[in-house]
Phi, psi and omega in degrees: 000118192265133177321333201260314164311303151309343179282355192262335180275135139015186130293331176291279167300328145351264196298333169291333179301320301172315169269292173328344215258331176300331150129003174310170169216115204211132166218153174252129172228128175073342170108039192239140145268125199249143167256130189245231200284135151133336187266157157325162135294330173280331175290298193325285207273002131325314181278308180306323183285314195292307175311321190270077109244335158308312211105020158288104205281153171177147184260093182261142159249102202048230212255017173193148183253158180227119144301096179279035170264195189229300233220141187213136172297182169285329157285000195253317171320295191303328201290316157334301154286356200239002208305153187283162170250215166227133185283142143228139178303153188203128191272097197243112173265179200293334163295335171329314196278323166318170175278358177303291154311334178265312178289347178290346210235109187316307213240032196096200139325103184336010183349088214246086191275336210282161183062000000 
């Protein structure tokens, strides 16, 4: 993510960015972050708690949100992408390990660690 793009975005792209890089399948339409085919019903409400336990205001609806800010720092991205996890087994067969799975994927394999 190059710094200078980011200084250009909103808040609304910001934290979408911030969720994807997290492993979200996330879109923005409209000023809404929408989650789209791929996510949980546990990611949705996961996700809804680290913001309101950051402080972020947003108005959701179902399965997409409105960030009611203009502006969000840059630290506020990071706390998002770096928030610590929970360790759990994860059973991985051998296709797992291709370039496939990873490229299908920003960042790999999901991880939904926060609360």
């Amino acid at each position: 993510m190059r710094l200078v793009k980011v200084e250009m975005m909103n808040a609304t792209e910001r934290i979408a960015e911030a969720l994807q890089m997290r492993g979200l399948f996330v879109a923005v339409k409209n000023d809404f972050i929408i989650f789209t085919e791929g996510n949980t019903k546990t990611d949705v409400e996961k996700t809804r708690a680290l913001l309101t336990t950051i402080g972020i205001p947003t108005l959701w609806e179902e399965n997409k949100f409105q960030v009611l800010i203009n502006h969000t720092p840059i630290s506020t991205i990071k706390l998002i992408m770096n928030v610590s996890g929970v360790e759990f087994p994860v059973h991985m067969e051998g296709y797992h390990f291709q370039w496939r799975a990873f490229a299908q994927r920003r960042f790999g394999i999901k991880v939904m660690p926060w609360i």
